[in-house]
N, CA, C and O atoms as CSV, one atom per row, in Angstrom:
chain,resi,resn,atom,element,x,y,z
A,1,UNK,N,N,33.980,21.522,85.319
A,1,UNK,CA,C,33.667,22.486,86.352
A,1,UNK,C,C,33.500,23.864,85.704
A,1,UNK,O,O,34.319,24.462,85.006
A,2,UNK,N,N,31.924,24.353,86.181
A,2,UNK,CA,C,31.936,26.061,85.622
A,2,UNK,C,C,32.633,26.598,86.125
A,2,UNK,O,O,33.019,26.195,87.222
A,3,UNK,N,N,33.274,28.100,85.408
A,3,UNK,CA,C,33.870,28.886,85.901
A,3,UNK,C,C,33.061,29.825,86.946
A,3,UNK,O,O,32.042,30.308,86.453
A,4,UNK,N,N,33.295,30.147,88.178
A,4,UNK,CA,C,32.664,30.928,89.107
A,4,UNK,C,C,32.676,32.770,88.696
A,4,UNK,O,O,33.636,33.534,88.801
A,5,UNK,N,N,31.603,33.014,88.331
A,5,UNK,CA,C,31.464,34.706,88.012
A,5,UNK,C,C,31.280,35.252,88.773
A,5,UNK,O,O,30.951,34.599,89.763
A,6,UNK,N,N,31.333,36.888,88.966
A,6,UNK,CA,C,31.159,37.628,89.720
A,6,UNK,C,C,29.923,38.190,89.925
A,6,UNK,O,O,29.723,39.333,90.337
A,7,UNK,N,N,29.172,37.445,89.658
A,7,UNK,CA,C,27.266,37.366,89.972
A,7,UNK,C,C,27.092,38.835,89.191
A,7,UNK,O,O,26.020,39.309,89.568
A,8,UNK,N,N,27.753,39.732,88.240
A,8,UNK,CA,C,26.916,40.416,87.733
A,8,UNK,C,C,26.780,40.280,86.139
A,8,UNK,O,O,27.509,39.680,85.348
A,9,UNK,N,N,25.359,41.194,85.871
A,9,UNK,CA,C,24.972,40.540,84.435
A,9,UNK,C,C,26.435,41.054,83.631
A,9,UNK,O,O,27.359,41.744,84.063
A,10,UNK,N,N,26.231,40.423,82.300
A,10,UNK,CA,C,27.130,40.862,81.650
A,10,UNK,C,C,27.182,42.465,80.997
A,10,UNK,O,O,28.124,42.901,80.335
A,11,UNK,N,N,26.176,43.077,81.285
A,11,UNK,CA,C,26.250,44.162,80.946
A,11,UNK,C,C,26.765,45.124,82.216
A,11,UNK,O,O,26.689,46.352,82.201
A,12,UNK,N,N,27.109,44.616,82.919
A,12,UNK,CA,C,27.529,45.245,84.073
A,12,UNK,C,C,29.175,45.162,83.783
A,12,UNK,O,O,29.876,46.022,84.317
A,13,UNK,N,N,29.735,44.250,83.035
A,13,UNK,CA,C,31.308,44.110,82.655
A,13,UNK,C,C,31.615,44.597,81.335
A,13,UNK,O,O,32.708,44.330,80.836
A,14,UNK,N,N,30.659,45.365,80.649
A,14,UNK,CA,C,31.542,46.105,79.383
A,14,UNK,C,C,30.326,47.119,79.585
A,14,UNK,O,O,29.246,47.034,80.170
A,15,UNK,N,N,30.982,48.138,78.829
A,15,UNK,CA,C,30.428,49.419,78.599
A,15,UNK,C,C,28.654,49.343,77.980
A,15,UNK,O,O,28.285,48.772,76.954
A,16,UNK,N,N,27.920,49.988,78.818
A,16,UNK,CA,C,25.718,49.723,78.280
A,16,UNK,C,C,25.834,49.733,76.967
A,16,UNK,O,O,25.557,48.746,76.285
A,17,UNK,N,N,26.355,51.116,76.363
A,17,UNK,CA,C,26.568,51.376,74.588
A,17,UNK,C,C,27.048,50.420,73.934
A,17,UNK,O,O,26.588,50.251,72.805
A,18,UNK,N,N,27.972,49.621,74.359
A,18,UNK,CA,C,28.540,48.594,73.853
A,18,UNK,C,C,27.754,47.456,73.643
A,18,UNK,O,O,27.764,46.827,72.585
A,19,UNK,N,N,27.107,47.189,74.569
A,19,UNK,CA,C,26.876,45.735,75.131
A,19,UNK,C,C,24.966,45.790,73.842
A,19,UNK,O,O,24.538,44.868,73.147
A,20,UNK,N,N,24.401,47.088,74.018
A,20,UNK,CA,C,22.807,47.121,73.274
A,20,UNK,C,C,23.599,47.199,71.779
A,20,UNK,O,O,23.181,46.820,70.685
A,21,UNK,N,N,24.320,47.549,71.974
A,21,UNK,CA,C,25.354,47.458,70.205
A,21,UNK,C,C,25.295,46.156,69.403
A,21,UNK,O,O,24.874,45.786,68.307
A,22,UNK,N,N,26.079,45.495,70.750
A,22,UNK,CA,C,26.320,43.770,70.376
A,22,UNK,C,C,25.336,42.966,70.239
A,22,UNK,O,O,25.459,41.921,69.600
A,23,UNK,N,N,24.074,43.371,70.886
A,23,UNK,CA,C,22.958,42.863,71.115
A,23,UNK,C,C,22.033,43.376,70.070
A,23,UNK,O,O,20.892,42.914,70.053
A,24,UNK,N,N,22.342,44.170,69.297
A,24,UNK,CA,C,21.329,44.531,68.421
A,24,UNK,C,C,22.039,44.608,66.978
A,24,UNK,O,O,21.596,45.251,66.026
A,25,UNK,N,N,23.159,43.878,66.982
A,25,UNK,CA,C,24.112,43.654,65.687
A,25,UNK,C,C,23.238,42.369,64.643
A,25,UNK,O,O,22.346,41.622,65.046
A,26,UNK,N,N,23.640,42.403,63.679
A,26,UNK,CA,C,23.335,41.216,62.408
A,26,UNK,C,C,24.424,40.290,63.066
A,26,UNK,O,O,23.811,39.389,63.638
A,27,UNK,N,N,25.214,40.197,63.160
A,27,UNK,CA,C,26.695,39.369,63.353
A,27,UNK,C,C,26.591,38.659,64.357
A,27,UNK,O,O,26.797,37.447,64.420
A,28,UNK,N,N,26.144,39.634,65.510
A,28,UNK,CA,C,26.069,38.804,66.927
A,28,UNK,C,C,24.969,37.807,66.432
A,28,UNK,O,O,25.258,36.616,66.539
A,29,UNK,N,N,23.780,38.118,65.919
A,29,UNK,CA,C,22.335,37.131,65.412
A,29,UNK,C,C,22.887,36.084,65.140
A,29,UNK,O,O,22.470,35.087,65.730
A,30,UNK,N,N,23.788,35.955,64.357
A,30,UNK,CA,C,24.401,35.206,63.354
A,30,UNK,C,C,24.957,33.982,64.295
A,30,UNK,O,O,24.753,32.774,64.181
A,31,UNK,N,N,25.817,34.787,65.372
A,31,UNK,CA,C,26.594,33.744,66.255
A,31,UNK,C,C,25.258,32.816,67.060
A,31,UNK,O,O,25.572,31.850,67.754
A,32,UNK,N,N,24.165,33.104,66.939
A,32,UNK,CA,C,23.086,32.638,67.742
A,32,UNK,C,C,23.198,30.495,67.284
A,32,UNK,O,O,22.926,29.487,67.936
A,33,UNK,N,N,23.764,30.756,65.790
A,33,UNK,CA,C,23.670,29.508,65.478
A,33,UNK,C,C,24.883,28.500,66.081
A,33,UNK,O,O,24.904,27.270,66.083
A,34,UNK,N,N,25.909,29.478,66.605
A,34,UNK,CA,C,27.116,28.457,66.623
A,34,UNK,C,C,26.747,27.763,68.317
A,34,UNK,O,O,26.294,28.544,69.154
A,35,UNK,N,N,26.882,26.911,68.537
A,35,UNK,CA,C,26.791,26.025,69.901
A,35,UNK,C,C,28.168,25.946,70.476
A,35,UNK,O,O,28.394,26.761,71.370
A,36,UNK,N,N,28.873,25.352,70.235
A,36,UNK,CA,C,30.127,24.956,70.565
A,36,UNK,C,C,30.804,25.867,70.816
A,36,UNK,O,O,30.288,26.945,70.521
A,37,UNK,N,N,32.221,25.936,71.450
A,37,UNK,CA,C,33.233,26.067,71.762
A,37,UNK,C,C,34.107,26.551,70.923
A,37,UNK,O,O,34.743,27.580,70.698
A,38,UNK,N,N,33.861,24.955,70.328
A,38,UNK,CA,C,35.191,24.997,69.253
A,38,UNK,C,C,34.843,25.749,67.691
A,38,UNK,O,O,35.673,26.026,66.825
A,39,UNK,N,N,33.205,25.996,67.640
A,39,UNK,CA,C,32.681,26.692,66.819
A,39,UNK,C,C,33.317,28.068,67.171
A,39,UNK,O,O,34.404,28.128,66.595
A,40,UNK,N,N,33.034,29.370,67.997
A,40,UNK,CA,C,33.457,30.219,68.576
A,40,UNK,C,C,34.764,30.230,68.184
A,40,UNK,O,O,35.029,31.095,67.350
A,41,UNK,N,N,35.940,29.302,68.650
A,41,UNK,CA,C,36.926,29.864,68.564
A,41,UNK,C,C,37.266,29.842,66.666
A,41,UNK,O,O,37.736,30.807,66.064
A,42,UNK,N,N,36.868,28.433,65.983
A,42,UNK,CA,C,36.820,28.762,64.429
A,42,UNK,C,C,37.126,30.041,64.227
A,42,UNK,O,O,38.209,30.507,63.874
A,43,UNK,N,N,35.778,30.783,64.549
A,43,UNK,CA,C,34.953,32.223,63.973
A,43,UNK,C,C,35.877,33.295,64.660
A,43,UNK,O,O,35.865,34.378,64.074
A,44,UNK,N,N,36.605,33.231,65.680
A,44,UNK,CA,C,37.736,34.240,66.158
A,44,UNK,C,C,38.484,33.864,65.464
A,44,UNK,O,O,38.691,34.994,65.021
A,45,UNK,N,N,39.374,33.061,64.712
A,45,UNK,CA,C,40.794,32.453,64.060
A,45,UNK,C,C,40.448,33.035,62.834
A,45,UNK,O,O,41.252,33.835,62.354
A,46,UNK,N,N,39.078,32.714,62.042
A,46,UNK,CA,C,38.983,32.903,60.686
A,46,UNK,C,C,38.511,34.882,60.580
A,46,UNK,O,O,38.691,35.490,59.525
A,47,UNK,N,N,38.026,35.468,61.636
A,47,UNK,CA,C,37.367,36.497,61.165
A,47,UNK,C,C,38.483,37.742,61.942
A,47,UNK,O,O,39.067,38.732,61.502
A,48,UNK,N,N,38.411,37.195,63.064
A,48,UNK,CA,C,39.442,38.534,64.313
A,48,UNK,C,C,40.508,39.243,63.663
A,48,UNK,O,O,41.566,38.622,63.565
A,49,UNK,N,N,40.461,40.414,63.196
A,49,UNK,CA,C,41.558,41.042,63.144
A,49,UNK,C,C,42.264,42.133,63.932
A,49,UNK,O,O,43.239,42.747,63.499
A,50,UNK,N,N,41.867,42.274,64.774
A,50,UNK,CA,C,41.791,43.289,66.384
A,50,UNK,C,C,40.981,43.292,67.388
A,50,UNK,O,O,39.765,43.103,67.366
A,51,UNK,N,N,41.667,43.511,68.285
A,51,UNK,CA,C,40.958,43.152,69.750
A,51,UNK,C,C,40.434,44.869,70.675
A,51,UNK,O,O,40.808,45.271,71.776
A,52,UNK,N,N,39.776,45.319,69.989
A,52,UNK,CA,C,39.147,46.699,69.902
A,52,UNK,C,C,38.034,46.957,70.217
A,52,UNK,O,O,37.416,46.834,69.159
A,53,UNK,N,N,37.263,47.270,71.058
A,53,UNK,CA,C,35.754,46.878,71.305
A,53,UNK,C,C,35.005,47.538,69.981
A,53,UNK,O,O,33.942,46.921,69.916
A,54,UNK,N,N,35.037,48.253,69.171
A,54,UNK,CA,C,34.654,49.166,67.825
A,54,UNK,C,C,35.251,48.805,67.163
A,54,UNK,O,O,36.397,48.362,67.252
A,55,UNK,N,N,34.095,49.011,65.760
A,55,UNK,CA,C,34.977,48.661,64.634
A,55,UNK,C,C,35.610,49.923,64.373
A,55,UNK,O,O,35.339,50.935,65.021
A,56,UNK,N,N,36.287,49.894,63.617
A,56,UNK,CA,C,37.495,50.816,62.919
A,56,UNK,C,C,36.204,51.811,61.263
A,56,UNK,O,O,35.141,51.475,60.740
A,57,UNK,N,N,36.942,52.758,61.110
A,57,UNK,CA,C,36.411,53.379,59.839
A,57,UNK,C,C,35.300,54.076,60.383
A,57,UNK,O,O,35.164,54.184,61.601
A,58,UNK,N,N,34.289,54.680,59.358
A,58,UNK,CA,C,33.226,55.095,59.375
A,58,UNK,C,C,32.047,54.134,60.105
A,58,UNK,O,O,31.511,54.546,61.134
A,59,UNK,N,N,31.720,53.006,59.599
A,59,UNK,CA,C,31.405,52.385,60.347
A,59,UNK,C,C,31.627,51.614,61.808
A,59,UNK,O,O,32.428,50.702,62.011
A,60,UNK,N,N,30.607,52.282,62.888
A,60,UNK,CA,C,31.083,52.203,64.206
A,60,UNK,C,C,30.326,51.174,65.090
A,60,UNK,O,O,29.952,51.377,66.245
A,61,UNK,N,N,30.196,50.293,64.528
A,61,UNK,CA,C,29.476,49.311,65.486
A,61,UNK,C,C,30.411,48.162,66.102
A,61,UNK,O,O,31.555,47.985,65.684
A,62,UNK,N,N,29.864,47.429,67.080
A,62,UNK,CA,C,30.852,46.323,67.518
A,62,UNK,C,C,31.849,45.831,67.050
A,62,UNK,O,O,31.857,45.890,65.821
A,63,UNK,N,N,32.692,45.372,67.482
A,63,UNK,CA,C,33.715,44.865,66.828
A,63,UNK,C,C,33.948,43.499,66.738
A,63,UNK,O,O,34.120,43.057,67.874
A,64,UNK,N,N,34.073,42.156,65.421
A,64,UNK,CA,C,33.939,41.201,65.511
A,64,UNK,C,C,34.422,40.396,67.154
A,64,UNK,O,O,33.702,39.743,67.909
A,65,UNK,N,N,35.595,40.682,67.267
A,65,UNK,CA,C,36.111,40.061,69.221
A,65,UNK,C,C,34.937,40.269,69.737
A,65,UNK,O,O,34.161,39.350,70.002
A,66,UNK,N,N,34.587,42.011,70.012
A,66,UNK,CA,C,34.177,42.040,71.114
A,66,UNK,C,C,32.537,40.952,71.551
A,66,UNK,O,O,32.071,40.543,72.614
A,67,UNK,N,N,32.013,40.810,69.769
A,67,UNK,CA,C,30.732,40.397,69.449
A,67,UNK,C,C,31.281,38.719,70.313
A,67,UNK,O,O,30.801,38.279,71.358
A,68,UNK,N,N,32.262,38.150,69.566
A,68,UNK,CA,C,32.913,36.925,70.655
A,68,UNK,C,C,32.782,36.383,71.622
A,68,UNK,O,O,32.352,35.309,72.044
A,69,UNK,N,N,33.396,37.639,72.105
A,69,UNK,CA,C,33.206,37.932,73.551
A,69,UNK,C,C,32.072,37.682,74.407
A,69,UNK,O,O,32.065,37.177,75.530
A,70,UNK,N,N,30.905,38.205,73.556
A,70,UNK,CA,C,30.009,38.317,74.354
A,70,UNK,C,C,29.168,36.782,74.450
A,70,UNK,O,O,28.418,36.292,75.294
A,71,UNK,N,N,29.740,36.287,73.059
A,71,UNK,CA,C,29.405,34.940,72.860
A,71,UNK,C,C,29.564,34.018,74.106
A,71,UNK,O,O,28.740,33.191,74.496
A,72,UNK,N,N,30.612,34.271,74.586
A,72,UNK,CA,C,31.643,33.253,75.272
A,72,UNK,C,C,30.618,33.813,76.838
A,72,UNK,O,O,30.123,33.153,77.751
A,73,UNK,N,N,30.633,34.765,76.653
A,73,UNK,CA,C,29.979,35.238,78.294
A,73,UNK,C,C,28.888,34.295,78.613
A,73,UNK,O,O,28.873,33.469,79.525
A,74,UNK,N,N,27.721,34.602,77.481
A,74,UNK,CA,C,26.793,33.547,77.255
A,74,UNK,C,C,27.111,32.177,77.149
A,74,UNK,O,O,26.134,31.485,76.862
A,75,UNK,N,N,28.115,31.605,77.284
A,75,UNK,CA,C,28.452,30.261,77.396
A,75,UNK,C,C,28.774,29.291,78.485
A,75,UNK,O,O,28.828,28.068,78.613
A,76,UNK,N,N,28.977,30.419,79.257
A,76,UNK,CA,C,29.210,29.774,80.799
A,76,UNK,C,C,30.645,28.582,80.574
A,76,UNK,O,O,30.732,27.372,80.787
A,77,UNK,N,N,31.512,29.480,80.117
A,77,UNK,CA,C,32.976,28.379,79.756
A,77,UNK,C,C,33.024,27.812,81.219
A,77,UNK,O,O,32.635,28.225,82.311
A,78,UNK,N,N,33.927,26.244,80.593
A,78,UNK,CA,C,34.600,25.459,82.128
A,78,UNK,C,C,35.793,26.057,82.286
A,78,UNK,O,O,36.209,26.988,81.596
A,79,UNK,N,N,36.513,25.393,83.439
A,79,UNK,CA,C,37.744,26.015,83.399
A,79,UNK,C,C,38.607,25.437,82.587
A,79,UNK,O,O,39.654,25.947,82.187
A,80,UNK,N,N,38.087,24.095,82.260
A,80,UNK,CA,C,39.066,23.557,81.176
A,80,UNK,C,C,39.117,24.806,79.905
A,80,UNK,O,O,40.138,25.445,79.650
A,81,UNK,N,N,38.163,24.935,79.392
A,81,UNK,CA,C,37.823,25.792,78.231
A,81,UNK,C,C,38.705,27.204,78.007
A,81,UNK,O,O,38.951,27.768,76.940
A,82,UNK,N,N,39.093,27.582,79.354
A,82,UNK,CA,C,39.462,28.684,79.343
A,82,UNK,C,C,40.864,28.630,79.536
A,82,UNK,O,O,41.612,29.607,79.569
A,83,UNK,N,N,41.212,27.337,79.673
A,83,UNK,CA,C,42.783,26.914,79.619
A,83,UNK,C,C,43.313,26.665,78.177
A,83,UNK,O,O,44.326,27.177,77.702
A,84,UNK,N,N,42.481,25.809,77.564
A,84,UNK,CA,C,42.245,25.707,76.437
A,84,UNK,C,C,42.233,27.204,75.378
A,84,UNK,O,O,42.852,27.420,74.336
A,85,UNK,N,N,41.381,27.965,76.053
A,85,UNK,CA,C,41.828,29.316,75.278
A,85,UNK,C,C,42.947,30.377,75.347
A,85,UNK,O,O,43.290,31.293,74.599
A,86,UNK,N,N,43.428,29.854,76.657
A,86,UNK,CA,C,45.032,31.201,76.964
A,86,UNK,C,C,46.459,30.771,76.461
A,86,UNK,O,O,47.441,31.414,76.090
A,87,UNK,N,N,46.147,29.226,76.617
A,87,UNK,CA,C,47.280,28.481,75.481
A,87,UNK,C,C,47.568,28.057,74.147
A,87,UNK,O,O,48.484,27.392,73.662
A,88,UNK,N,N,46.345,28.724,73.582
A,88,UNK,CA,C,45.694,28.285,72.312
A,88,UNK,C,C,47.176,28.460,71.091
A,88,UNK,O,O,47.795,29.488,70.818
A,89,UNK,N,N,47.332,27.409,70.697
A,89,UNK,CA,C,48.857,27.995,69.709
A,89,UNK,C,C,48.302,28.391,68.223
A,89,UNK,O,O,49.058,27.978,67.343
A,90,UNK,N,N,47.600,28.823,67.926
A,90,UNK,CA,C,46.863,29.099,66.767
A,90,UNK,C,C,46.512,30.454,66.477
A,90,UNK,O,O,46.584,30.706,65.274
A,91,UNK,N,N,46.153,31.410,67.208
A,91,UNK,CA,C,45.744,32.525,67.358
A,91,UNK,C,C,46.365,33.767,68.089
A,91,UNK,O,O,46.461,33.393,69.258
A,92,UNK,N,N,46.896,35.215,67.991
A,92,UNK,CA,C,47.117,35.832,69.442
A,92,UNK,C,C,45.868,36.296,69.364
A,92,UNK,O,O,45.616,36.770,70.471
A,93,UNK,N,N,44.881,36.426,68.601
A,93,UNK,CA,C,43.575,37.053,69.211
A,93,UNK,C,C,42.380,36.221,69.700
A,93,UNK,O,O,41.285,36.646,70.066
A,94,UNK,N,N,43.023,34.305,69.602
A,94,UNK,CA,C,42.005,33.926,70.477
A,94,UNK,C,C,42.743,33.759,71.859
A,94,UNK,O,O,42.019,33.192,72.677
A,95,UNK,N,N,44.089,34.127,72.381
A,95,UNK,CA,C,44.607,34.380,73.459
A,95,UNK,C,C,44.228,35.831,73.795
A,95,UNK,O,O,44.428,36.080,74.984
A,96,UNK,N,N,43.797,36.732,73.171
A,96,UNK,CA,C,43.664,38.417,73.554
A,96,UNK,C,C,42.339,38.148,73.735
A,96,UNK,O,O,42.040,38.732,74.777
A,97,UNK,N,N,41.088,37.421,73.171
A,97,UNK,CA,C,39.690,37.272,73.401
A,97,UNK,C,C,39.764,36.653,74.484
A,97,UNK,O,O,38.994,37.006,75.377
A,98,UNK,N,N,40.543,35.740,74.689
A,98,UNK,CA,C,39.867,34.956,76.484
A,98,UNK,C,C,40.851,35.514,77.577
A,98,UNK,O,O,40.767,34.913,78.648
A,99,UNK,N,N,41.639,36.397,77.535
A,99,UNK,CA,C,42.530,37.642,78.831
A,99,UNK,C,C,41.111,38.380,79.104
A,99,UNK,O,O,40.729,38.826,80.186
A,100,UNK,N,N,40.243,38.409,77.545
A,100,UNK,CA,C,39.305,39.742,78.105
A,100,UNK,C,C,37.966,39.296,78.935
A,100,UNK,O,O,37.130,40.000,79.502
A,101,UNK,N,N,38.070,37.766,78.795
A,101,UNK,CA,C,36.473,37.035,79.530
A,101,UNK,C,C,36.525,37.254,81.353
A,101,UNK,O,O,35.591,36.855,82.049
């Protein structure tokens, strides 16, 4: 069973600057290849080191989560999936990435 959204686009749930950020990143491109689920969460376990919508330093573009994030939006999770992600015993930032979906 899909999860039921609040019928607006996803750029309507994070900040415009943010969202043409994520959308116009190398990284996000990158996630274009992963399909799965369980791909996604991999790539949060192995890469996430804060749950920050920006990166940190001089360089100010997206932040790996938030790029995630946006992954997951585009995925149309079930509700299983998203149970699967708040209990996840592996990660606190793939439990801090799916509080934020």
């Amino acid at each position: 069973m899909e999860i039921q959204t609040s019928g607006k686009p996803i750029d309507m749930l994070m900040e415009k600057v943010l969202c043409m950020n994520i959308l116009s990143s190398d990284y996000f491109r990158e996630l274009y290849r992963m399909k799965t689920y369980h791909e996604v969460i991999d790539e949060i376990y192995h890469h996430v080191d804060h749950v920050e919508p920006w990166m940190t330093g001089n360089c100010r573009g997206p932040s790996t989560a938030f790029c995630l994030l946006y992954k997951f939006f585009t995925m149309k999770l079930t509700v299983k999936q998203m149970h699967g992600l708040f209990k996840h015993p592996d990660s606190p930032y793939i439990r801090a990435v799916s509080s934020l979906t």
